[in-house]
C-alpha positions as CSV (number, residue, x, y, z in Angstrom):
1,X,0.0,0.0,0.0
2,X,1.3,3.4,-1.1
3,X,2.1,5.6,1.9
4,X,0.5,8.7,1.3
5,X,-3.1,5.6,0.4
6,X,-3.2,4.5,4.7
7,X,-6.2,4.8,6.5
8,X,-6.8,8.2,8.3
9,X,-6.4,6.4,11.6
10,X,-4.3,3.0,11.4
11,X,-6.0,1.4,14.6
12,X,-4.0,-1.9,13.6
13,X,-0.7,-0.8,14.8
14,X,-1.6,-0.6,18.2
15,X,-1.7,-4.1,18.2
16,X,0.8,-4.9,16.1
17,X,2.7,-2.7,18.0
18,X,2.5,-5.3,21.0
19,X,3.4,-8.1,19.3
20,X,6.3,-6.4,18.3
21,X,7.7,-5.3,21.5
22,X,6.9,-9.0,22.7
23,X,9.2,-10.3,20.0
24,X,11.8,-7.4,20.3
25,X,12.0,-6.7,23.7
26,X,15.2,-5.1,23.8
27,X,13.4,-2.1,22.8
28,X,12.8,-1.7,26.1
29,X,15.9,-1.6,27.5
30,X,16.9,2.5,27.0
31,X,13.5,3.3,28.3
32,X,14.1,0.9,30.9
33,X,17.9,2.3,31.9
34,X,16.3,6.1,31.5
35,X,13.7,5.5,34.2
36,X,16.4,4.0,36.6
37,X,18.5,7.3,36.1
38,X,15.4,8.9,36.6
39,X,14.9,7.3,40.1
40,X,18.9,8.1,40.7
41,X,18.2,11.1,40.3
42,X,15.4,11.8,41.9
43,X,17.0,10.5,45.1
44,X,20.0,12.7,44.7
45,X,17.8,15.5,44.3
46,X,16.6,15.0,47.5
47,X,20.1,15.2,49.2
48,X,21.8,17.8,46.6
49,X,19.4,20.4,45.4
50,X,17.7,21.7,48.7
51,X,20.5,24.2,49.2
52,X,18.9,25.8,45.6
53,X,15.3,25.2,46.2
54,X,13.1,25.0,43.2
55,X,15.6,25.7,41.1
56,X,17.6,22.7,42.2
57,X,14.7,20.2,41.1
58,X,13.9,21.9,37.9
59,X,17.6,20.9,37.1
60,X,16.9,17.7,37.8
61,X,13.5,17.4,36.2
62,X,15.0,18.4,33.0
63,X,17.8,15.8,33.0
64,X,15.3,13.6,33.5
65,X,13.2,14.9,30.9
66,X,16.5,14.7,28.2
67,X,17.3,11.0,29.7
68,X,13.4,10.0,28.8
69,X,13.4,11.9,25.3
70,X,17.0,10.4,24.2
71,X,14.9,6.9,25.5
72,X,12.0,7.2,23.2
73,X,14.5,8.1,20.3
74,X,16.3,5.5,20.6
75,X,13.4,3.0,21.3
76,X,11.7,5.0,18.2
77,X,14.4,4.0,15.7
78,X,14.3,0.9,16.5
79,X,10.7,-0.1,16.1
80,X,11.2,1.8,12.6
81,X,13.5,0.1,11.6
82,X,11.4,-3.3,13.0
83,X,8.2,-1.9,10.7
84,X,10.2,-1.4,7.7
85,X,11.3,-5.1,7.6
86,X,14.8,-4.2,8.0
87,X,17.5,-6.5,9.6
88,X,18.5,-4.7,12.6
89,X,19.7,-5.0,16.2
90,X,20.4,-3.6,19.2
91,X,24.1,-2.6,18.0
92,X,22.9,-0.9,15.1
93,X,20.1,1.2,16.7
94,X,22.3,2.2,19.1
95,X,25.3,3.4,16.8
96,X,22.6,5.1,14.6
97,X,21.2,7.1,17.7
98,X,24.5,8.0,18.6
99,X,24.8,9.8,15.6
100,X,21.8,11.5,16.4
101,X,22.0,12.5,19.5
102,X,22.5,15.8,19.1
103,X,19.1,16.1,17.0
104,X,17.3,13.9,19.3
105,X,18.0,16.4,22.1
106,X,17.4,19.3,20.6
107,X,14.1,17.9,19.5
108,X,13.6,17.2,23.1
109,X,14.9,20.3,24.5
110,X,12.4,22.5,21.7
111,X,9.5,20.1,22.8
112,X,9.9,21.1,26.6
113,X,10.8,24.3,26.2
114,X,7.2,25.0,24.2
115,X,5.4,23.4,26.5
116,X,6.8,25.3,29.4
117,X,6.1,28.6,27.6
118,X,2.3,27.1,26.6
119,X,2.2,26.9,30.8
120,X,3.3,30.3,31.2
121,X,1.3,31.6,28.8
122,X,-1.3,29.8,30.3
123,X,-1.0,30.8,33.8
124,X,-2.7,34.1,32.6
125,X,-6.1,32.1,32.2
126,X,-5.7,30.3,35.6
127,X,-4.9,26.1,36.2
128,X,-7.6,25.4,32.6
129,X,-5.7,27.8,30.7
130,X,-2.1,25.8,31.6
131,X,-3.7,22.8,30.9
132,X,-5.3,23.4,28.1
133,X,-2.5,25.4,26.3
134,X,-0.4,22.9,27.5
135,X,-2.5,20.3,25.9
136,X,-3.0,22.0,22.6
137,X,1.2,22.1,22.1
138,X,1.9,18.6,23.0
139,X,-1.0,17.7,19.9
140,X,1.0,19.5,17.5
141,X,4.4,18.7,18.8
142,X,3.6,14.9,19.3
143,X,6.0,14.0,16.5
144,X,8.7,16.1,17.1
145,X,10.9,13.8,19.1
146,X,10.3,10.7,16.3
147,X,11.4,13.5,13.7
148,X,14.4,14.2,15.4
149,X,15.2,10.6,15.7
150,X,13.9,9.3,12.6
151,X,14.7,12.5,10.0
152,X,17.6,13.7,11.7
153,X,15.6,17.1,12.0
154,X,16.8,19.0,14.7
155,X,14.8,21.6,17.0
156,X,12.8,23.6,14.9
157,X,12.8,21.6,12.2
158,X,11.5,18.6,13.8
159,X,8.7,21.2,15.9
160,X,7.5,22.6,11.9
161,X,7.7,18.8,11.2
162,X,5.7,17.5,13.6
163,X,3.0,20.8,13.4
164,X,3.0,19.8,9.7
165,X,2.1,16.4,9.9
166,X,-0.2,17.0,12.8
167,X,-2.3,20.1,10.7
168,X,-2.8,17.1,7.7
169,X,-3.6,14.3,9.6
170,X,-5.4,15.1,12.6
171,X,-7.0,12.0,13.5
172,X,-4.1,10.4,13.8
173,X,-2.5,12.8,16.6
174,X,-5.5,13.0,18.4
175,X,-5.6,9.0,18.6
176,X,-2.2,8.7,19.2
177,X,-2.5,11.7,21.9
178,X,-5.1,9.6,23.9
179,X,-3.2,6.1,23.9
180,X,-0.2,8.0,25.1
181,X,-2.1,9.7,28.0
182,X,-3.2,6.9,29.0
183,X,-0.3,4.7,29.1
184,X,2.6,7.3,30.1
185,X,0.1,9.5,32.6
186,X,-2.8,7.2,33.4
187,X,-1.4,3.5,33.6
188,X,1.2,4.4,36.1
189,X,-0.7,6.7,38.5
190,X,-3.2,3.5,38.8
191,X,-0.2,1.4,40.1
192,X,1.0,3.8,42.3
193,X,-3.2,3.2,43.9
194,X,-2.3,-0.2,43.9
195,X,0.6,-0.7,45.5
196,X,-0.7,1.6,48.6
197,X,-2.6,-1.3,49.3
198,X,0.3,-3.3,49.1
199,X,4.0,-1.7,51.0
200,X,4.6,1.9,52.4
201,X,8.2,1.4,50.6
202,X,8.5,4.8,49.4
203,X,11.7,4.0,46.9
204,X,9.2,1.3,45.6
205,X,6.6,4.5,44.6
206,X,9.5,5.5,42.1
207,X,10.9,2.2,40.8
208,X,7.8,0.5,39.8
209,X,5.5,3.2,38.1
210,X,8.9,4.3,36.3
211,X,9.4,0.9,35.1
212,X,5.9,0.9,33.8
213,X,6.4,3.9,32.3
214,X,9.5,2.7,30.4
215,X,7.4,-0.8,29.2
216,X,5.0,2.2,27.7
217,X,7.6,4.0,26.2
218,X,8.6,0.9,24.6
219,X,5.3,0.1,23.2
220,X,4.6,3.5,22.0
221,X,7.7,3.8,20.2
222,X,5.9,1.8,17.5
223,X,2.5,3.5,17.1
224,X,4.8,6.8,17.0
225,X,7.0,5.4,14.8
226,X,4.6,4.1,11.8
227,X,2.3,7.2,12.1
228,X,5.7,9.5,11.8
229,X,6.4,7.4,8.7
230,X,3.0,7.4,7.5
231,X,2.5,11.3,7.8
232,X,6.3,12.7,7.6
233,X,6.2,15.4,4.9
234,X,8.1,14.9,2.1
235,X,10.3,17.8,2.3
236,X,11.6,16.8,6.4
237,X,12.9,13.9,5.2
């Protein structure tokens, strides 16, 4: 089937998606190291940053939030690479997202840095307006990190990318927007209910939920992947 011929809204990925990860798990394993590092880091916070206050955890938060973007990068490449039919491995992905690093980054750092603004910008309309801006920029950026990985794009090329692809096939980022809301926000606040029923351990409230977090960034790497591939314009490749 011709690329630009796909269904609006390919629903069959999502499954496909988990067969995939199933047979392929080591496309878990940056996600999974990035959410340890995470923890890390979080627990050095603790003990570190206090003398700086807020400003000490906000330097945290964004390592984190570079560690988890670099993650879903690399994890992105590889289920592309899995959809395409190519031969690939571990290795390979790897070296490839090495090479570009520096444009998954960037992407990363341009798709936090509008989403903070969208907050500030919508702290003028009270706690809907920073939600809702908030929301609005994460639609249209959903496929900036995949460009950055994918393409090579960096920053702003992989923001106009991803705002491109978004503007022509709504449906598909709206879909894609939901599944990821629920998995990375939803799915892991649900076990952190659970296990209060289960141990007070509070190190235990990191590790797991992170660890779920990194089996979804796993599994959305390939839903993100074929709908980047699908819906990529021409001219950001």
């Amino acid at each position: 089937m011709n690329r630009r011929s796909a269904p609006e809204v390919d629903f069959g990925i999502y499954l496909r998606g988990l067969g995939l990860l199933l047979r392929h798990p080591a496309t878990v394993v940056v996600p999974l190291l990035a959410a340890l590092v995470s923890v890390l880091l979080a627990q050095l916070g603790q003990l570190f940053t206090d003398p700086f206050g807020s400003a000490g955890g906000g330097i945290v938060s964004f390592v984190q939030q570079l560690a988890f973007g670099f993650a879903f990068g690399v994890a992105t490449l590889y289920a592309n690479d899995l959809q395409r039919g190519y031969k690939t491995s571990f290795d390979s992905v790897w070296s490839e997202a090495v090479g570009k690093a520096g444009a998954i980054l960037m992407a990363t750092i341009g798709f936090v840095f509008v989403i903070s603004v969208a907050a500030t910008v919508g702290s003028l309309f009270g706690a809907i307006g920073v939600y809702g801006l908030q929301l609005v920029a994460a639609l249209f950026l959903i496929y900036t990190i995949p460009a950055g990985a994918i393409s090579g794009l960096s920053g702003p090329l992989a923001i106009s990318a991803s705002i491109h692809a978004v503007r022509e096939h709504p449906a598909r980022a709206i879909v894609l927007a939901i599944v990821f809301v629920l998995l990375w926000g939803v799915l892991p606040q649900l076990v952190i209910y659970r296990m209060l029923t289960i141990t007070s351990n509070p190190l235990l409230y990191q590790v797991i939920p992170a660890v779920v977090q990194a089996l979804a960034f796993a599994y959305l790497a390939f839903p993100f992947a074929k709908n980047y591939d699908d819906v990529a314009p021409r001219s950001y490749r």
